[in-house]
N, C-alpha and C positions, 0 to 999 in steps of 0.2 A: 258784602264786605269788599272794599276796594284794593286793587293789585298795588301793593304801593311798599315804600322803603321808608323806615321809620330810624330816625336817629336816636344813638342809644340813651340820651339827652331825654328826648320828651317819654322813650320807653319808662324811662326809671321814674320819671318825675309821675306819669302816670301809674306806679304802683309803689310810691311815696316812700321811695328808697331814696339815698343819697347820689350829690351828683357822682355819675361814673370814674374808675381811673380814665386818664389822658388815652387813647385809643394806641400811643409809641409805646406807652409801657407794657400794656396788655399783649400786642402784636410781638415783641421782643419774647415775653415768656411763651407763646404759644407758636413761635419759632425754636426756643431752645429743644422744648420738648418732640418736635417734629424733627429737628437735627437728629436728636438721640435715638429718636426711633427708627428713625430708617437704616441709619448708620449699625445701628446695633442689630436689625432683621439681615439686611445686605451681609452683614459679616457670616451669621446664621446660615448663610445660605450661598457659599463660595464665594462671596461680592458680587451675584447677580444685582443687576438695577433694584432699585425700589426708588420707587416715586412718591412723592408726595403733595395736595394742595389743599389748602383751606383757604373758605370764599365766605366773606358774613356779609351785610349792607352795608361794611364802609366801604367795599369795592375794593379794597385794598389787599389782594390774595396776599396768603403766603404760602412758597413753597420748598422743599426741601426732596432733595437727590446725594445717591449715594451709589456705591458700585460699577460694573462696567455695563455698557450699551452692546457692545459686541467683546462676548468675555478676551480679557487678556489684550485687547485691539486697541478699544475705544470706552473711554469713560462715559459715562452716563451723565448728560445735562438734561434741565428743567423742560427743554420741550420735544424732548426725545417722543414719537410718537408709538403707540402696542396698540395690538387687537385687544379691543376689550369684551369681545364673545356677547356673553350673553348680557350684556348692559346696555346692547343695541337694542334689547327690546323694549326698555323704557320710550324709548327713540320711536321704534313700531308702535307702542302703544299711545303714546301720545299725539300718533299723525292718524290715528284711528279715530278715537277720541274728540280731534278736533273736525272730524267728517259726522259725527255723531251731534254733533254742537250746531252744526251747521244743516244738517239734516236731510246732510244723502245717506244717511246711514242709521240704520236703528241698531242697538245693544242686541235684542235680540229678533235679529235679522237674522230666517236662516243660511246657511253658510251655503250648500251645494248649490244654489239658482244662481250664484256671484260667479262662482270658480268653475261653474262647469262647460257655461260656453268655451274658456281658454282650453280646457282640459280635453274638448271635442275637439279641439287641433289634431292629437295622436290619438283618436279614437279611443278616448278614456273619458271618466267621470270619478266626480269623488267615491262613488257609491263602487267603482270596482277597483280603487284604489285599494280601498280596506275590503277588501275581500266580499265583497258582496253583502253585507251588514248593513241591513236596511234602518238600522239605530242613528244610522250617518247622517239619514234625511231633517232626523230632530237637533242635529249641532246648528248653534247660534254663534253668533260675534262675542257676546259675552264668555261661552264656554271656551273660546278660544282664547280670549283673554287672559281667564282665570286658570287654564290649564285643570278644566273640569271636561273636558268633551272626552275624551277616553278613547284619541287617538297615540297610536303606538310612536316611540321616539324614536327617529332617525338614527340623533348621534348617539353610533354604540362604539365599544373597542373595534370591532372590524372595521368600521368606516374609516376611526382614524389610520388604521393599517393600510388600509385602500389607499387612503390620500397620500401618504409617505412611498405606496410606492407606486403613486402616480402624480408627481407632486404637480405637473404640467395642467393637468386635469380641473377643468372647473364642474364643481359639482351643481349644477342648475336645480331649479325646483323642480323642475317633471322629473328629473334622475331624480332626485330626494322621493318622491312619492310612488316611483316605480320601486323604491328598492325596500318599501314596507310591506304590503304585502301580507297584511296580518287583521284581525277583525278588531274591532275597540276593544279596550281592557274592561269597561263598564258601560252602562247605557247616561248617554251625555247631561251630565250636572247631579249625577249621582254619588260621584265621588270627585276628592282631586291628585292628579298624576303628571306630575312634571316631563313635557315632551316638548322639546323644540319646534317640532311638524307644527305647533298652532299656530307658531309664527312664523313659517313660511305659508302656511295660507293667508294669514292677514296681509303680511307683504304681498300676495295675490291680490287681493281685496284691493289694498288701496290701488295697487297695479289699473284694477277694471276702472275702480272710480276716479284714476285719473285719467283715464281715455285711451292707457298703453291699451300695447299689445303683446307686450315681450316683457317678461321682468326687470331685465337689465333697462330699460328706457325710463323705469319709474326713478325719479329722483326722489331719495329718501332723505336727502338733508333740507327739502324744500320746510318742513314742519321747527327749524333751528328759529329762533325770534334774533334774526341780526339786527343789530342796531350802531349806534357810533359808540365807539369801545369795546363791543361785543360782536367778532366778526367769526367768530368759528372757524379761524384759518387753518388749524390744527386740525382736522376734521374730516376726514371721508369715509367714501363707503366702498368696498374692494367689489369689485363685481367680475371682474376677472384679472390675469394672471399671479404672478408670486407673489409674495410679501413684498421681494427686494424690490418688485418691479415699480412699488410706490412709492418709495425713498426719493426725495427729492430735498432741497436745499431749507424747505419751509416746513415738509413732513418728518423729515429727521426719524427714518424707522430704524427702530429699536429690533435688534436680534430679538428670536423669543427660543428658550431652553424647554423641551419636555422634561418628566421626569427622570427619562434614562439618558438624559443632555442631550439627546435629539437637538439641531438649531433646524426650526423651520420657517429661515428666513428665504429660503429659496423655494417654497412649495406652495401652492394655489391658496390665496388669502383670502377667499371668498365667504368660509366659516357658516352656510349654512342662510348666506342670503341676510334676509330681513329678521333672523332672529339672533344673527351673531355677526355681523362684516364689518363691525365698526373700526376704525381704525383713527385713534385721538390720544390723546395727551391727558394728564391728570387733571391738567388746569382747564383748556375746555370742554370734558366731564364736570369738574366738580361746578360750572358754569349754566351750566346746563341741567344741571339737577338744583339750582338754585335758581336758573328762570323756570324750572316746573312747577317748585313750590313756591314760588309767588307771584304766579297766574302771569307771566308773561308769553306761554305757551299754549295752555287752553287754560276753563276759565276754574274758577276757585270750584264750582259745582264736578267739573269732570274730574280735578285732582282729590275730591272726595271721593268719589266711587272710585278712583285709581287705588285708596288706600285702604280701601274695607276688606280686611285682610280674615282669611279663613285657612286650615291646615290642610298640606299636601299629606296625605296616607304616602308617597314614595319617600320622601325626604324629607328631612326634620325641621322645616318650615313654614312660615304664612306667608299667606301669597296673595295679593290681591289685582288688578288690573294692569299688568307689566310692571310691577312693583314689589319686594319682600321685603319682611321684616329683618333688617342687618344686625340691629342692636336690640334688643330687645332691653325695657325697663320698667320691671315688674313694681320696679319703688316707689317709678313717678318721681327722680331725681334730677337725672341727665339728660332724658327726655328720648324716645325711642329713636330709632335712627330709621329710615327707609330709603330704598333706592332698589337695584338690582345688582349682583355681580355677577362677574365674567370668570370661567374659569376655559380656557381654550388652548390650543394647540402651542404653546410654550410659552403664554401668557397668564397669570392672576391679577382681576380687577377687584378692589373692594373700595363701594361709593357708598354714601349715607347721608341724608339730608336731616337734622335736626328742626323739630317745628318749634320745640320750646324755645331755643336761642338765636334760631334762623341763620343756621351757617349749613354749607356743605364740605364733608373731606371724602379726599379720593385717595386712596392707596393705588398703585402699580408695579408690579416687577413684570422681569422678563422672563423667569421661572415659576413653572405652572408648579406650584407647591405653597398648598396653605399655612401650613408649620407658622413659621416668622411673619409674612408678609399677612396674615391675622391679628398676628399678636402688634405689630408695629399700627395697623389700623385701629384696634380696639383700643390704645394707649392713646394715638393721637385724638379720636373721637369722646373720649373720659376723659384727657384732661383739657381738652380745648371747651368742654360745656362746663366742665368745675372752673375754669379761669374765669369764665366769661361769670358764669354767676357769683364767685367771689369780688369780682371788680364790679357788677353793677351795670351787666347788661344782659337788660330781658326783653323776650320778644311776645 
């Protein structure tokens, strides 16, 4: 099947519905509803930011903002930029992916032959990282992916206490894996267990296979498909100091609130490397999760195994290849939603890409609190696929 953009026009004529509404009328209603929604989470939630974009094949985003960027300071606009955590690894898995495509890379490659020349720098190996668990030697690229190798997670409540009060501190990958320390939870692809640690070895990985030598040299926005109109300006990856320190005129960083209103705009925004450093905007996420799904990133074959989703035993989840299941759609209505999100150090990201109607939305606030900024996602994601099939556009 070819990567390609189908106008809603030959869509509909091909499944012998009528012609569509006008795409001004359609984009109007599914602005209103995006206005209400964010407007009414943001209030929920002190008037922290909440962000919102939707992106389908007319190219024609739309998006909608509400609250303050820097509470009490600074109002929140459309390209205000958040750590989106864990929705970097869509990002990690897809640069993986396309080394798999290409065929320096096998799925299941095992993993310590890749990481352990780097790891012999400090007179380490992955096998004494995890305590000497010789189960280590069977983890492959796959189980890292799928968060089945049954390596122990990093981010716990002390780490983030550590980092607040060390906010200066960048946390590197050989600190992240000096500081586990513990043997696998199960023997690798026998169960699944949600750990960050998979993705900062991948970001190792792709590290070796691109020639570094250091993690910080790998560039991980090299896997973005820029083209003219799609420039991912909005976009980086922290690899060291603060939040604030990446605020620039085009970055526009956005404060981020923990739960106890913690701001950790001034503390190390590194988040954990390659499985969390992202640092973008709703509209270049929800851009992004819209050239995944349609093969402008790697090819239709790789975002199949990305989506073959199977349950995490820690978290009430499907997960499949740096990908989970966001919305789930047991009816076969709406159409499921996939993507990954971010839940991080005074940031919540929520992204989902629709296959049945071929759009992407991104939810973002600057308050790590799912409450509102779920419910304002799961409103916008319901009725932006009810609009679109009332009006007479399928994908």
């Amino acid at each position: 099947m070819l990567a390609f953009i189908i106008s809603a026009v030959a869509l509909c004529a091909a499944h012998g519905s009528a012609t569509p509404t006008p795409w001004p009328v359609v984009r109007l209603q599914i602005q209103n509803v995006m206005n209400q929604a964010v407007s009414e989470a943001s209030r929920a939630l002190n008037d922290t930011m909440m962000q919102a974009t939707f992106i389908n094949q007319e190219m024609d985003p739309i998006q909608a903002v509400a609250g303050w960027s820097e509470w009490g300071v600074r109002k929140a606009l459309p390209n205000d930029t958040t750590l989106i955590g864990s929705a970097t690894k869509s990002i990690t898995a897809a640069a993986i992916m396309k080394l798999v495509e290409q065929g320096q890379l096998g799925l299941d490659e095992k993993v310590a032959p890749i990481v352990d020349p780097h790891f012999a720098t400090v007179n380490m190996s992955l096998l004494k990282y995890m305590n000497n668990d010789a189960r280590v030697e069977n983890i492959t690229v796959r189980h890292l992916l799928a968060m089945t190798s049954g390596i122990p997670d990093f981010d716990t409540p002390q780490l983030r206490e550590w980092q607040w009060a060390n906010p200066q501190t960048t946390n590197t990958p050989l600190m992240i894996m000096a500081s586990i320390n513990a043997s696998l939870y199960f023997d690798p692809g026998q169960f699944g267990a949600y750990s960050s640690t998979n993705y900062v070895l991948l970001g190792l990985i792709l590290m070796v296979k691109a020639g570094e030598t250091s993690w910080d040299q790998y560039d991980q926005g090299s896997i973005l498909p820029r083209r003219p109109g799609v420039e991912y300006k909005y976009t980086e990856f922290c690899l060291e100091g603060t939040l604030s320190s990446h605020n620039s005129p085009t970055m526009n960083v956005s404060h981020g609130y923990g739960p106890t209103w913690r701001d950790w705009y001034n503390v190390s925004a590194t988040s954990g490397w390659a499985c969390g450093n992202g640092l973008t905007n709703s509209f270049d996420l929800a851009m992004f999760y819209w050239d995944l799904f349609n093969y402008n990133v790697v090819s239709e074959e790789a975002v199949r195994q990305m989506t073959v989703m199977t349950p995490l035993y820690t978290f009430p989840i499907y997960y499949g290849l740096g990908l989970m299941t966001m919305i789930p759609d047991p009816s076969h209505t709406i159409g499921t939603g996939m993507a990954h999100g971010g839940d991080t150090y005074g940031f919540f990201t929520m992204p989902a890409f629709n296959m049945r109607y071929n759009f992407s939305v991104v939810v973002a606030s600057n308050y790590e609190h799912q409450g509102s900024g779920t419910s304002a996602f799961g409103t916008i994601y319901v009725a932006a696929a009810t609009i679109l099939k009332q009006n007479g556009y399928y994908y």
